[in-house]
C-alpha positions as CSV (number, residue, x, y, z in Angstrom):
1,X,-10.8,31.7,20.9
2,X,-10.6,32.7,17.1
3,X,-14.1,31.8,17.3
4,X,-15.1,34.1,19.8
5,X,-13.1,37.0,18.0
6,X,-15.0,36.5,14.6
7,X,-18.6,36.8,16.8
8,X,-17.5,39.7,18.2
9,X,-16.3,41.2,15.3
10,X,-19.3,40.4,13.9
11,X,-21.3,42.0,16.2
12,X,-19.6,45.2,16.2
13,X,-19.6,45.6,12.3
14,X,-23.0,44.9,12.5
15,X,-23.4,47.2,15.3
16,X,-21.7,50.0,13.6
17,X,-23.4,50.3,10.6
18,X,-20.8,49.9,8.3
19,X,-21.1,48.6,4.7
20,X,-17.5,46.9,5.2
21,X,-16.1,45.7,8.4
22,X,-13.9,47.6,10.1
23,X,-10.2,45.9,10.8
24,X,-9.6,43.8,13.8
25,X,-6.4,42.9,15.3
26,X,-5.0,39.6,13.9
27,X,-5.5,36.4,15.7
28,X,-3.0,33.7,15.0
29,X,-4.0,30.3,13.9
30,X,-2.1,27.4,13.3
31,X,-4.3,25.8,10.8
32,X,-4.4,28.5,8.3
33,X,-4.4,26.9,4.5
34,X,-3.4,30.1,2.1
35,X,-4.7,27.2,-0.5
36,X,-7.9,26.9,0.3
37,X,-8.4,30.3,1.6
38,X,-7.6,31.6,-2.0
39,X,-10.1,28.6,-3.7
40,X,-12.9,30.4,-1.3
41,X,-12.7,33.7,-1.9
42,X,-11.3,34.6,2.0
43,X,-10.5,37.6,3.0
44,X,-7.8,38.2,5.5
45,X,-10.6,36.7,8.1
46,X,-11.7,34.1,6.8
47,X,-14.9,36.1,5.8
48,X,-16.6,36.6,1.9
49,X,-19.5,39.1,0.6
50,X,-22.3,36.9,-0.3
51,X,-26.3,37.8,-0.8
52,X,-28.8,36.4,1.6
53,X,-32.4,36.5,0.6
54,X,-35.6,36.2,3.0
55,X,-38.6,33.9,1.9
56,X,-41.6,35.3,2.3
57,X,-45.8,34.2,2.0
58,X,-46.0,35.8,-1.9
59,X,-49.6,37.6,-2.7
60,X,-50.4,34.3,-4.7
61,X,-51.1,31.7,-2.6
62,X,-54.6,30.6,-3.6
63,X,-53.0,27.5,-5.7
64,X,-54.4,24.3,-5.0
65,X,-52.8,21.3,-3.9
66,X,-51.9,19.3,-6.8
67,X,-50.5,23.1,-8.2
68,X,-49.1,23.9,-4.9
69,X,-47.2,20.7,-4.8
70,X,-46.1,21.3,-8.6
71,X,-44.6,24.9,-7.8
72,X,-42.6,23.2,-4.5
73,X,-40.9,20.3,-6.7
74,X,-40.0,23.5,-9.2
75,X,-38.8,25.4,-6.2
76,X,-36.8,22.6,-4.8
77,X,-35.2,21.8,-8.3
78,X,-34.5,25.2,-8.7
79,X,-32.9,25.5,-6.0
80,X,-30.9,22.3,-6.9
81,X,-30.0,24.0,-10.1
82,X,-28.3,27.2,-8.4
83,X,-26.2,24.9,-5.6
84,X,-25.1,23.1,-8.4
85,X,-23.8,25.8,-10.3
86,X,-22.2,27.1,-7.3
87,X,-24.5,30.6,-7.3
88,X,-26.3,29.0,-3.7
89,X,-24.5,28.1,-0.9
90,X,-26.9,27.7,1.6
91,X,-31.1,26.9,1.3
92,X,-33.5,25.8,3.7
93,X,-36.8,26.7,5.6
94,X,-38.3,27.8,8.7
95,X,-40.1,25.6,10.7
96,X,-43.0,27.6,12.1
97,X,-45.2,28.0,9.2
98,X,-45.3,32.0,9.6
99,X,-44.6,34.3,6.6
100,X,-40.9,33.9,6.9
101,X,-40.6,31.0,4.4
102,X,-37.1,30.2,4.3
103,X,-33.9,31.7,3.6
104,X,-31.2,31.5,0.8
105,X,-27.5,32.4,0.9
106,X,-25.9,33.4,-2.4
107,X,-22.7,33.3,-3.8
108,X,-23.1,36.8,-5.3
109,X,-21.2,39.6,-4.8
110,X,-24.2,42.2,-5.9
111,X,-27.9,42.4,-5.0
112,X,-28.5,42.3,-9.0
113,X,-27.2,39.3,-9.1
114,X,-29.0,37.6,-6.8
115,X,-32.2,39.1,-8.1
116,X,-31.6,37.8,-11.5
117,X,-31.1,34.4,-9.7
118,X,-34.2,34.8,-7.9
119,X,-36.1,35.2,-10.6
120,X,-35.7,32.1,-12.3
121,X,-37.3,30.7,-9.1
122,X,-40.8,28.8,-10.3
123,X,-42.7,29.9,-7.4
124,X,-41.4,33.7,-7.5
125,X,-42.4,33.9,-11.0
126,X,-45.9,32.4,-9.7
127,X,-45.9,35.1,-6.9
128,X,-46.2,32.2,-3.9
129,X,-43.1,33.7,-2.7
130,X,-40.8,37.1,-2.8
131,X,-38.2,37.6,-1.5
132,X,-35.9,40.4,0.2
133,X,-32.6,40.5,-0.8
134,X,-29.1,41.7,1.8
135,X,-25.7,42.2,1.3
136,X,-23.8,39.8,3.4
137,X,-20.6,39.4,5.0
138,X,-19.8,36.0,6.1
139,X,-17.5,33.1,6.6
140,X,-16.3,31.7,3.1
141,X,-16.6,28.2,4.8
142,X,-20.1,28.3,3.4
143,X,-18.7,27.8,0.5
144,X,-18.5,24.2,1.0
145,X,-21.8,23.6,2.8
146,X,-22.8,22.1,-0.7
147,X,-20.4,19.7,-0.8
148,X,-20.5,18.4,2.6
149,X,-23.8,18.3,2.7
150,X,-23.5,15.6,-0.2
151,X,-21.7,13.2,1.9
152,X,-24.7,13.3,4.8
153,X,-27.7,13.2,3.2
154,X,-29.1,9.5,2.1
155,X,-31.9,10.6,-0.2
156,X,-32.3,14.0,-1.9
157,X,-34.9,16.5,-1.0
């Protein structure tokens, strides 16, 4: 049920139009941990600002392989780098090869932020991707995808 009522918050704040959600009535929970809440950077819902960037085709694509396949391992270490240091909670790619590369989530409060982070990206500074840059409000779970995701994977990307 709690479930449910974050969605549809969701969807009305997003909905609305406003910068900041507006307040919902409060749903009880019996597993709430003040503890880790306050580790994560919760608000009252469970929820945290973060920065999500789009991917996109850059206007320098015209690498060839061997280059192309240098800029990726410097993109993927990159990324690496900025999970590492806590600044990117959430990284991957889309599957169907259109512009839309891939998205990132940051753990930024500011659009500043995240575009000095993006910068430092290999294959932005090449111009084989840009990327678009939102404010984001969303679960503070996300702020151990990172860490979970340790304990599934067998080999690293």
């Amino acid at each position: 049920m709690r479930f449910v009522l974050i969605v549809l918050f969701l969807l009305l704040a997003a909905c609305s139009g406003q910068e900041e959600p507006a307040a919902v009535p409060e749903a009880t929970s019996g597993g709430f941990d003040a503890a880790l809440a306050e580790k994560l950077g919760a608000d009252q819902y469970g929820m945290r600002r973060y920065v999500m960037a789009f991917l996109k085709s850059g206007p320098n694509r015209g690498q060839d392989s061997t280059e192309a396949a240098e800029l990726q391992r410097a993109h993927m270490d990159n990324i690496g780098r900025l999970a590492e240091a806590g600044k990117l909670s959430l990284a991957g790619p889309f599957l169907d090869g259109g512009e839309l590369r891939g998205i990132y989530i940051f753990n930024v409060e500011t659009i500043e932020e995240a575009k000095a982070l993006t910068e430092t990206d290999p294959a932005i500074q090449a111009g084989r991707l840009v990327m678009e840059l939102h404010p984001w409000y969303g679960s503070a779970a996300l702020m151990q995808v990172n860490e979970v995701h340790k304990t599934l994977s067998k080999e690293e990307i």
